[in-house]
N, C-alpha and C positions, 0 to 999 in steps of 0.2 A: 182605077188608075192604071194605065200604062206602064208594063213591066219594066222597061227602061226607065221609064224617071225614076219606080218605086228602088231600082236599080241603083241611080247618081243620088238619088237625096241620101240614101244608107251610105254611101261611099263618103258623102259630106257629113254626116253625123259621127262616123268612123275617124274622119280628118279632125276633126272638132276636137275630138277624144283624145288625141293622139298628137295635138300637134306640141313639140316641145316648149317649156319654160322659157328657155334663153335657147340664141341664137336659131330662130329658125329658117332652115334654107331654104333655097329656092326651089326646091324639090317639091318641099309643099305647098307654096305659089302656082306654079307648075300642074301640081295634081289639082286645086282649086280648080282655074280656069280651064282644065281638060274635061273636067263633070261640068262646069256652066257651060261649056260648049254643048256637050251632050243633051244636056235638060234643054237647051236653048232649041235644038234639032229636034228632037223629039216633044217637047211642049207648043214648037212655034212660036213663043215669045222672042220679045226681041229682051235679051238680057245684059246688054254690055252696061251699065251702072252697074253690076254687081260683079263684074269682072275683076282681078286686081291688076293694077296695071303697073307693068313693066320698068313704068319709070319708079317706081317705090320697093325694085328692088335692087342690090346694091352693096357692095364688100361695107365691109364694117374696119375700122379704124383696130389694130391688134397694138400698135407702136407709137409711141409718140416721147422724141426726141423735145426734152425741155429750153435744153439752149439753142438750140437752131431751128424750134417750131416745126420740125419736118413730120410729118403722118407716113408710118407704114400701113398698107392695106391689104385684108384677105385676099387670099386667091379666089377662093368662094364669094357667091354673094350672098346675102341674107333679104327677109321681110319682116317686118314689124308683125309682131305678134297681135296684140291690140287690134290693128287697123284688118289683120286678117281676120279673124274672130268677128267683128263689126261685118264684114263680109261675107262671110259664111251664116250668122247668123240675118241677115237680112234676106240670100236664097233662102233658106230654109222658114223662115218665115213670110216671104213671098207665097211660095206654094204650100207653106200650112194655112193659111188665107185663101189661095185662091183653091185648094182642092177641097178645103171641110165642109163649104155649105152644100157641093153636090151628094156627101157621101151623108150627113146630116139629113138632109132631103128623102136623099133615100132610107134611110136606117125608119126613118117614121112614115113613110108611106106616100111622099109626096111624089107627084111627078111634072114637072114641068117640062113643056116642049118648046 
């Protein structure tokens, strides 16, 4: 395996690890799609479905005035936790699929050309 992926998939299992309960920013969105780029460059897959995208991230509601319905919103934006996780685990199961049967292959002796 290519040092570099072996590289973004550790950084994505690292994010995985790490990514907060509540509220999580766009930092980690961000760092997401910065290793799918990578893996994407370095693998030559084409991987935008596993992207998360832009439009699903987004201030989150801190205020909300009952008699005049008005919503304050963060300065920050946030991503859904859930929907991230769904995405980070789909790379990382993409390429534990597509890199096991060559190193399986070889671990027993096979060699196909």
């Amino acid at each position: 395996m290519d040092k570099e992926i072996a590289k973004s998939l550790a950084r994505l299992t690292a994010l995985k690890a790490n990514i907060p309960q509540h509220n999580v920013g766009k930092k980690y969105a961000d760092e997401f799609n910065s290793v799918v780029n990578i893996l994407e460059e370095f693998s030559g897959d084409n991987l935008v479905e596993f992207k998360f995208p832009e439009s699903e991230i987004k201030p989150i509601v801190v205020s909300f005035n009952m008699i005049s319905g008005s919503k304050s919103y963060s300065a920050e934006s946030f991503c859904d936790r859930e929907y991230l996780l769904m995405k980070l685990d789909g790379v990382l199961g993409y390429f534990t699929l597509s890199l096991q049967p060559n190193e399986i292959k070889e671990q027993i002796g096979f060699h196909v050309e």
